[in-house]
C-alpha positions in Angstrom: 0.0 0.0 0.0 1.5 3.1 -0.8 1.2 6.7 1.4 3.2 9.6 2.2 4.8 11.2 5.1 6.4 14.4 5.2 10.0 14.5 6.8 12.0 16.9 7.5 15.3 17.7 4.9 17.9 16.6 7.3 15.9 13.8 8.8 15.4 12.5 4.8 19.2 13.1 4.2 19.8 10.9 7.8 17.3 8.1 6.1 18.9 7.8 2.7 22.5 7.5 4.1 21.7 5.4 6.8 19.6 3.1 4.3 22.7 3.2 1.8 25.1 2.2 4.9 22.7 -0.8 5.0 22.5 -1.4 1.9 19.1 -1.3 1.7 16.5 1.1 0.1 14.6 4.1 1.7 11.4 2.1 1.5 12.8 -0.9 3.4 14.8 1.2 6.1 11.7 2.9 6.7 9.3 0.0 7.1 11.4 -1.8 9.1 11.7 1.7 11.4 8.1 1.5 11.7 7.6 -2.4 12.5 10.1 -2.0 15.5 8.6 1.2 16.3 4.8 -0.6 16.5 6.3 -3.7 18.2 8.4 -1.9 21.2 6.0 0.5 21.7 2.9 -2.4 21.9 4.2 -5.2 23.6 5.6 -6.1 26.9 9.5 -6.9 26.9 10.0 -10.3 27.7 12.5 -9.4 30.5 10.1 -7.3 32.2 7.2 -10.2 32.0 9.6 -13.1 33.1 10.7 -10.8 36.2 6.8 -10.1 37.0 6.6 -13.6 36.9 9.5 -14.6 39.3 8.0 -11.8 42.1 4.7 -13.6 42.0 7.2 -16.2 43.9 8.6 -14.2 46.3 6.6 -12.6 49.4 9.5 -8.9 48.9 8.7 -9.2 45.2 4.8 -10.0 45.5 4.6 -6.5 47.9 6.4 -4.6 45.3 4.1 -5.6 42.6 0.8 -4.9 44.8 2.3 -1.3 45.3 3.2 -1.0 41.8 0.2 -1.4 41.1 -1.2 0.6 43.4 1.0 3.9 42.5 -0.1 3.1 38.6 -4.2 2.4 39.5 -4.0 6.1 41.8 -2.3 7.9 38.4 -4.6 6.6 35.6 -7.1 8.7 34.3 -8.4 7.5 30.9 -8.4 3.6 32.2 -7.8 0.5 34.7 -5.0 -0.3 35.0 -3.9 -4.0 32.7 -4.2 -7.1 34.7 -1.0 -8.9 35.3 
């Protein structure tokens, strides 16, 4: 599908020669940008879920967790918080 995005002239100039250091085109630098873009900024890192999952074992750990999410529930204002 094709679309266009405006860019600045230095931040266009920054694409194409970090593409060509790749050896890749514009197009492909670009999409691949966005695809790690959409999947850091979506989904949890697995580091952060496996030690979420190791304090659910531990009674220091398990308090942490319940205040975390306390502190998060008491700053939300659009939605709950996630279940973890």
């Amino acid at each position: 599908m094709s679309t266009t995005i405006h860019v600045s002239p230095e931040l266009l100039a920054s694409v194409d020669r970090r593409a060509g250091e790749l050896g890749i085109s514009r197009n492909r630098y670009i999409v691949r940008a966005l695809v790690r873009a959409v999947e850091s900024e979506t989904a949890w890192s697995p580091r952060l879920v496996e030690e979420l999952a190791a304090a659910r074992d531990d009674p220091e750990g398990q308090r942490a967790m319940e205040e975390l999410v306390r502190v998060v529930a008491a700053n939300r204002t659009c939605k709950p918080p996630p279940e973890l």
